[in-house]
C-alpha positions in Angstrom: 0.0 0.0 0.0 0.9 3.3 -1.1 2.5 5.1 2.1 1.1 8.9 2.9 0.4 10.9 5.6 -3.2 9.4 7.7 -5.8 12.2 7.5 -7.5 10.9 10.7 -10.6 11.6 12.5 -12.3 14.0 10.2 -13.9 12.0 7.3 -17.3 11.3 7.9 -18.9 9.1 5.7 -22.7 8.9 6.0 -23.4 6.1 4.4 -27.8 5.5 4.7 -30.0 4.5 1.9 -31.1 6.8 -0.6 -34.5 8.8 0.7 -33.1 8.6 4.4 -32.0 12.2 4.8 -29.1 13.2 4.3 -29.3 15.8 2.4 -32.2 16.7 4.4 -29.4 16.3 7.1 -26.8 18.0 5.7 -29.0 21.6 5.0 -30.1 21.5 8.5 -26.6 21.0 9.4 -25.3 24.1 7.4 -28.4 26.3 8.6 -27.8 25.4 12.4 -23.9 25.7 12.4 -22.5 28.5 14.1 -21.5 31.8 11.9 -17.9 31.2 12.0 -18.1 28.0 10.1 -17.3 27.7 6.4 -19.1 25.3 3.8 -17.8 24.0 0.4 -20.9 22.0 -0.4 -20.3 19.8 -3.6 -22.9 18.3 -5.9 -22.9 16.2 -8.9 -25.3 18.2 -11.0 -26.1 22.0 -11.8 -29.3 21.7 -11.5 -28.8 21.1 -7.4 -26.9 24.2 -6.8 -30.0 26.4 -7.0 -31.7 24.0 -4.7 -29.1 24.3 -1.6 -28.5 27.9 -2.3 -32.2 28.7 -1.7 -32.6 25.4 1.3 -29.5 26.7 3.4 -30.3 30.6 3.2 -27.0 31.0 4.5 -25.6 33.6 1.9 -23.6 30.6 -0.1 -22.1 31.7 -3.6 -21.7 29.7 -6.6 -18.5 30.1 -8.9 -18.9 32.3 -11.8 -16.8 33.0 -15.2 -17.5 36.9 -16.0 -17.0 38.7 -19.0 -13.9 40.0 -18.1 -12.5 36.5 -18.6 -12.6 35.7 -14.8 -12.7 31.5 -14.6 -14.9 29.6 -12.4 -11.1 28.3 -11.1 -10.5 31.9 -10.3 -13.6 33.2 -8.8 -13.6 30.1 -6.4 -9.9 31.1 -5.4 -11.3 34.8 -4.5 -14.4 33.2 -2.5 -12.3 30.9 -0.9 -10.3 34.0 0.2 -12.6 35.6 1.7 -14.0 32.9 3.8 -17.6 32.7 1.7 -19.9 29.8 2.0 -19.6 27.7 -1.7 -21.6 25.9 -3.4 -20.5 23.9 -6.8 -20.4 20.9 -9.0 -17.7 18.1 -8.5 -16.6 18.8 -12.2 -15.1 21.8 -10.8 -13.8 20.8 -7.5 -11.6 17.5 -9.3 -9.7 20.6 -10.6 -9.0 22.3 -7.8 -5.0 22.9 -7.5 -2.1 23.6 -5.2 -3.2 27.0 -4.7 -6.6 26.7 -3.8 -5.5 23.5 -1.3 -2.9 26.2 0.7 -6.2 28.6 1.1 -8.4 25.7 2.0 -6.0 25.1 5.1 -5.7 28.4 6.1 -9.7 29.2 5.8 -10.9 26.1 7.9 -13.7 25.1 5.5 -16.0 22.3 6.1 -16.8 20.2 2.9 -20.1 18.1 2.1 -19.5 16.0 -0.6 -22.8 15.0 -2.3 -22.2 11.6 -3.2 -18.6 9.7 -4.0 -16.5 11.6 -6.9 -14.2 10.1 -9.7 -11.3 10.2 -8.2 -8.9 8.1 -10.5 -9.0 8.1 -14.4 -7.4 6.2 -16.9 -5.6 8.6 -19.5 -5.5 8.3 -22.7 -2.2 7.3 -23.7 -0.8 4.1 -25.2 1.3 1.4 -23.5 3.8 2.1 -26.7 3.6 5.6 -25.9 4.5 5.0 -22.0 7.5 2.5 -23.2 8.7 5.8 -25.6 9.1 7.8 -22.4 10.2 5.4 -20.1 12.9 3.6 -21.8 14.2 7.6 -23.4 14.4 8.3 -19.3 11.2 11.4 -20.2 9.5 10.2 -17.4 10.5 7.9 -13.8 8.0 6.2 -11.5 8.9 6.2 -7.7 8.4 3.5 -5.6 4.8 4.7 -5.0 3.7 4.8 -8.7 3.9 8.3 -9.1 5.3 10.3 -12.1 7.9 12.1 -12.5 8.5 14.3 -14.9 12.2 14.4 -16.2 12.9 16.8 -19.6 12.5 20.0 -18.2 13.0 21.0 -21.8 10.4 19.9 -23.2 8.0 23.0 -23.9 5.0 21.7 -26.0 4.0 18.9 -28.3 2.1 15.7 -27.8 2.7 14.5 -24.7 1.9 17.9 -22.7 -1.1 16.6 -21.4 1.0 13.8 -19.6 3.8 16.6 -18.6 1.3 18.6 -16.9 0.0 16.2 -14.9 2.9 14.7 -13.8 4.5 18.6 -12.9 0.8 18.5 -11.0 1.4 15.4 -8.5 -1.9 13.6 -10.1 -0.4 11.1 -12.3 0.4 7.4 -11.8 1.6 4.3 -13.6 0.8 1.1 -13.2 3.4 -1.6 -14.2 3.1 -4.8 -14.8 4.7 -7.7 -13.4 8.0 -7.2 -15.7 8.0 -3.2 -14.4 6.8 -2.3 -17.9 4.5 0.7 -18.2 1.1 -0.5 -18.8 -1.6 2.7 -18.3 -1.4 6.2 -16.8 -3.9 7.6 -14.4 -5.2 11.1 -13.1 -5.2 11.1 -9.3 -7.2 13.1 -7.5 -4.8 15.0 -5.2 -5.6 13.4 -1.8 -4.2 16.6 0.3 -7.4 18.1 -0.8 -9.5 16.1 1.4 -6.5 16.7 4.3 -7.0 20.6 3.6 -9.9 20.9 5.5 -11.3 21.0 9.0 -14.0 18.3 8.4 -15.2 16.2 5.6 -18.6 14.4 5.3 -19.4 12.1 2.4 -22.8 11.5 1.8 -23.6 8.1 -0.2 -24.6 4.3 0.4 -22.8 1.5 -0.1 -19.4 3.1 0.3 -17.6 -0.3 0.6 -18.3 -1.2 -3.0 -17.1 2.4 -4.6 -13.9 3.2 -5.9 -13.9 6.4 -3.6 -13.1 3.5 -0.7 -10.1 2.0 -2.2 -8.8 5.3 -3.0 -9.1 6.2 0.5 -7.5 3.0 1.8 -4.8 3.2 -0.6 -3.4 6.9 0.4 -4.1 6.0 4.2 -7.4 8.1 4.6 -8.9 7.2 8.0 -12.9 7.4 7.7 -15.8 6.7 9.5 -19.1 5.5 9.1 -22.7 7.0 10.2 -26.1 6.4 9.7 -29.1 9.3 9.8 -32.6 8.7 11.8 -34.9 11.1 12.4 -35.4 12.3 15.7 -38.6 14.9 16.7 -38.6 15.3 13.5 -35.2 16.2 12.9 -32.5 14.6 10.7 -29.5 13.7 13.3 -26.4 11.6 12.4 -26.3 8.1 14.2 -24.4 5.1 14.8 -23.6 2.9 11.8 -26.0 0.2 10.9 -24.1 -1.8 8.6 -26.2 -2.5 5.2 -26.1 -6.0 5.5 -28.3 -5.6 9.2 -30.6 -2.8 7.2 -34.8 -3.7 7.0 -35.5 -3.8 3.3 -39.2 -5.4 3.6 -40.4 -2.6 2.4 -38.5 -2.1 -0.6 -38.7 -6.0 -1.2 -42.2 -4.9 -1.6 -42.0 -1.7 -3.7 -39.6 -3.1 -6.5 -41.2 -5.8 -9.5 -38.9 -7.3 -11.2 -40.1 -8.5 -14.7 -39.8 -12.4 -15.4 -41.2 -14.1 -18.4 -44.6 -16.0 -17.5 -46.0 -19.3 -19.0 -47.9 -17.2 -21.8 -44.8 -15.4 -22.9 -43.8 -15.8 -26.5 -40.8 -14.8 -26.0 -38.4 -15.1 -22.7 -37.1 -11.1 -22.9 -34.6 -11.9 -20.0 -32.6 -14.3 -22.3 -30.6 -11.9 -23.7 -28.6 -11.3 -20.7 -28.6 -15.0 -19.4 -24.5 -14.7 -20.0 -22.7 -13.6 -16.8 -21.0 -10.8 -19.2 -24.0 -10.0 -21.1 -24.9 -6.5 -21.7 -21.7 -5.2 -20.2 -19.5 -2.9 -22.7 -17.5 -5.4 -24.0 -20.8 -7.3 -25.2 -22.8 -4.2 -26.0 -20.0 -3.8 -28.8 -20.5 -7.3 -30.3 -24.2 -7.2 -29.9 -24.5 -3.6 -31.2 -22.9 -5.1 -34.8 -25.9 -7.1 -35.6 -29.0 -5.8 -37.2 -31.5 -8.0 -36.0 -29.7 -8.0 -32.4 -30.2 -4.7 -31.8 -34.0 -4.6 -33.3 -34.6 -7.4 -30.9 -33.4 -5.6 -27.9 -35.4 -2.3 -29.0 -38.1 -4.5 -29.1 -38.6 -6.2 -25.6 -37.8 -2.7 -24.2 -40.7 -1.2 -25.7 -42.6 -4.8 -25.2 -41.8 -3.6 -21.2 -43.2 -0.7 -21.2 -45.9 -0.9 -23.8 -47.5 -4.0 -23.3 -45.9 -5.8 -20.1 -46.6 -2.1 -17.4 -49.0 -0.5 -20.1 -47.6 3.0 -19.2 -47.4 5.9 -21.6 -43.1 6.7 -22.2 -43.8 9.7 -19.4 -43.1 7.4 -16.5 -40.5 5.4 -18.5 -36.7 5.9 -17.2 -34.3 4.1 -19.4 -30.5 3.4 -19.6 -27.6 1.6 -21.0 -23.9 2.8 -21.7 -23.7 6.1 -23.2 -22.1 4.8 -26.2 -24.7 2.7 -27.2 -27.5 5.0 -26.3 -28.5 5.6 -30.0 -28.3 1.9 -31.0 -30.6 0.9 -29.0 -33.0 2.8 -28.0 -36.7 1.7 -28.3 -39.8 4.0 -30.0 -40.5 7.1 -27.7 -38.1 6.7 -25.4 -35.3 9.2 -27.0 -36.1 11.9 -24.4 -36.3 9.4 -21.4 -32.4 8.4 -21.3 -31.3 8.6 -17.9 -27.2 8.4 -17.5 -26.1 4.9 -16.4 -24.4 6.5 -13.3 -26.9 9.4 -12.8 -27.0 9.7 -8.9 -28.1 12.4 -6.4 -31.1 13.9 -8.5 -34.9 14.0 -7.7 -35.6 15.1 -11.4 -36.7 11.6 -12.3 -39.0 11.1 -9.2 -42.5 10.9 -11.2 -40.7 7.3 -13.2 -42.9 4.1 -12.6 -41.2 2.2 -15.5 -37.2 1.6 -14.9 -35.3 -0.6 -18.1 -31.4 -1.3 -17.4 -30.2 -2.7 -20.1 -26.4 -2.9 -18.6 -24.2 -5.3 -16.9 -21.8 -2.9 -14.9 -18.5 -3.7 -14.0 -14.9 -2.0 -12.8 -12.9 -1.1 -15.2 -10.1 -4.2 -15.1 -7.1 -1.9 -15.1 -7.9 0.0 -12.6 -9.0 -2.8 -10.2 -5.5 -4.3 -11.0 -4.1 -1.3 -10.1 -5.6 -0.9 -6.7 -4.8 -4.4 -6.3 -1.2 -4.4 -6.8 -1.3 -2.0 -3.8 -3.4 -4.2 -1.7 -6.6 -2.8 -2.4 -9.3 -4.6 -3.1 -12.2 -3.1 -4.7 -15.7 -5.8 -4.3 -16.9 -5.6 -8.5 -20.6 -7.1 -7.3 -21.0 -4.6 -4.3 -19.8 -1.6 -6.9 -22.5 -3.0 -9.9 -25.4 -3.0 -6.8 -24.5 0.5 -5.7 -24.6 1.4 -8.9 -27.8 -0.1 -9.7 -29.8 1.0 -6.9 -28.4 4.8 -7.6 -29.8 4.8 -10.6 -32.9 2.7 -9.3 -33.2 5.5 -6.6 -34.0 7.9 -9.2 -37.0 6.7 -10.0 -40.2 7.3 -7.8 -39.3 4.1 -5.3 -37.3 7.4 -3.5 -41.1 8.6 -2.7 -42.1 5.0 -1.4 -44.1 3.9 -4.6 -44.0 1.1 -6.4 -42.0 0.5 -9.6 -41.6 -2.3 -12.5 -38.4 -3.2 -13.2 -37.0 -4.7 -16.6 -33.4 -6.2 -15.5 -32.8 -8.6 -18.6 -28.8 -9.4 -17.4 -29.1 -12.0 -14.9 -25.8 -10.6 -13.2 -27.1 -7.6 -12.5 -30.4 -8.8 -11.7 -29.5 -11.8 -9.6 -27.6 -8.7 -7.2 -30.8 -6.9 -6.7 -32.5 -10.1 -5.8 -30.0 -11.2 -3.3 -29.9 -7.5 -2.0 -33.9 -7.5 -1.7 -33.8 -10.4 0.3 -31.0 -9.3 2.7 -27.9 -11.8 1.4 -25.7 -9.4 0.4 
């Protein structure tokens, strides 16, 4: 394991099921603190921000570019500065940099982190392209995996994107066994979450993300809290591990489609494979004509004919870049993103297809295990699932049908429903 300095005692993660408060939690938290306390709240989507900002009532500011050619970067610098309340998206906090991590530890800021970032990406650069710079002595890797940057000459050309980021701290290598360059990764820079005074996460199923392993690779000490409801207030609680949580009710709430005796056609056989539907067999399946008219087809079979719902309380999703291919009639305008978390927007959906199969990305589960980090690919593909389940109008205690067709994916939920995982 990677050796850094512990960040103890300061890393909350509240880790309850999505619905349970904590958001709820987290604005009455902000409203009640004391003045002197300063809040970086981060949240996946844009269209949240307005929601805090007008919740908290707490004078919070959101980063702005101006016409004067001021950046978002900038302005959240000068806020920083001068001690203001924040409120942005994680797209602009993963860029945060050196500068605005020396304010952070001088200002005392507390940060709510709206649900489990990326923090490790695979660049885009080949393993031929890696072997170029390693074996012309461009780059070294430490004993860590970090990058080193070595031709201080080198002023611009293709491999700038790899120059900056290894001048920046955030990029590592992962060698093979033979101590041959294999892929490059962006880092999140882990002093970030040791520049302030306390950090909450709020999210469920933290043992399954990546998030977690990134934490127990760089040494971040964390801990784990529940919310309950208390006199009608949200209030943080001792951990209830998921495994000891009631889900009855939800066992009740989510119908999972599978084919009856009168069914022509078993629509849950095209994901019988334990790999079906995930990327790798989206691309195969995604080449044939007839494959793809067949998996249109029992989608809109679902929805049409199986729930007998009109495409308004349909919620559909696969992996981005096979969004187009398969998409079923009416349901262009009801795509929801495959990893779409922390959003009510979808809360009226009755009718939820998945047509995905979800897994780690194999490099960088190799990675974390070379360091001794093991990352649970089933508990990741259920947290993701019930995220994007979440968004649905189960969050509101309502019943929805469910069309699951890979039997991975869907054979997680059951276990999960009835308390085995």
């Amino acid at each position: 394991m990677i050796c850094k300095k512990t960040i103890k005692n300061k890393v909350n993660v509240i880790d309850s099921l999505m619905g349970t408060g904590k958001t709820s939690w987290s604005i009455e938290y902000m409203k009640n603190a004391p003045r002197y306390k300063k809040f970086l709240y981060i949240t996946p989507y844009k269209n949240e921000i307005e929601r805090v900002i007008t919740s908290v009532n707490c004078d919070f500011k959101q980063p702005q570019s101006d016409y004067k050619g001021e950046t978002k970067l900038e302005d959240i610098k000068r806020l920083i500065g001068n001690g203001k309340n924040i409120v942005s998206t994680h797209s602009l906090f993963k860029r945060l940099d050196s500068e605005i991590i020396e304010l952070l530890e001088m200002e005392n800021y507390t940060l709510i982190l709206d649900e489990v970032m990326n923090v490790i990406e695979q660049v885009d650069v080949s393993k031929d392209d890696l072997k170029i710079l390693y074996e012309n002595e461009v780059i070294e890797v430490d004993n860590k995996g970090f990058v080193k940057w070595k031709k201080s000459d080198y002023k611009e050309g293709y491999f700038e994107k790899i120059r900056n980021l290894a001048y920046s701290g955030n990029l590592m290598i992962y060698e093979d066994n033979e101590k041959k360059p294999t892929a490059a990764y962006w880092v999140f820079p882990v002093e970030v979450f040791q520049s302030f005074k306390e950090v909450y996460i709020l999210t469920y199923l933290f043992d399954g993300q990546i998030q977690r392993a990134y934490f127990d690779l760089f040494g971040v000490e964390y801990n784990y809290n529940s919310i309950v409801v208390q006199d009608g207030k949200y209030r943080l609680a001792s951990y209830v591990p998921y495994n000891k949580e009631n889900r009855s009710h939800l066992k009740n709430l989510i119908n999972i489609y599978y084919p009856s005796p009168k069914d022509k056609n078993d629509m849950n056989k095209i994901g019988q494979k334990p790999s079906s539907l995930s990327v790798s067999d989206l691309k195969k399946k995604t080449l044939n004509t007839e494959t793809k008219r067949v998996i249109r087809n029992y989608a809109y079979n679902f929805y049409r004919h199986k729930c007998n719902v009109s495409t308004e309380e349909v919620m559909w999703t696969t992996f981005q870049e096979f969004k187009d291919k398969i998409t079923s009639p009416g349901l262009k305008d009801h795509f929801v993103s495959v990893n779409a978390r922390a959003t009510n927007d979808y809360q009226n959906k009755s009718t939820c297809i998945y047509l995905a199969n979800r897994y780690t990305n194999p490099v960088i589960k190799n990675f974390f295990s070379k360091h001794d980090v093991a990352i649970d690919v089933n508990l990741f593909a259920l947290s993701e699932l019930l995220q994007w389940l979440f968004r649905s109008r189960i969050r509101t205690e309502q019943c929805i049908n469910v069309y699951i067709p890979s039997m991975r994916m869907r054979t997680l939920l059951e276990q999960y429903l009835n308390n085995k995982i």
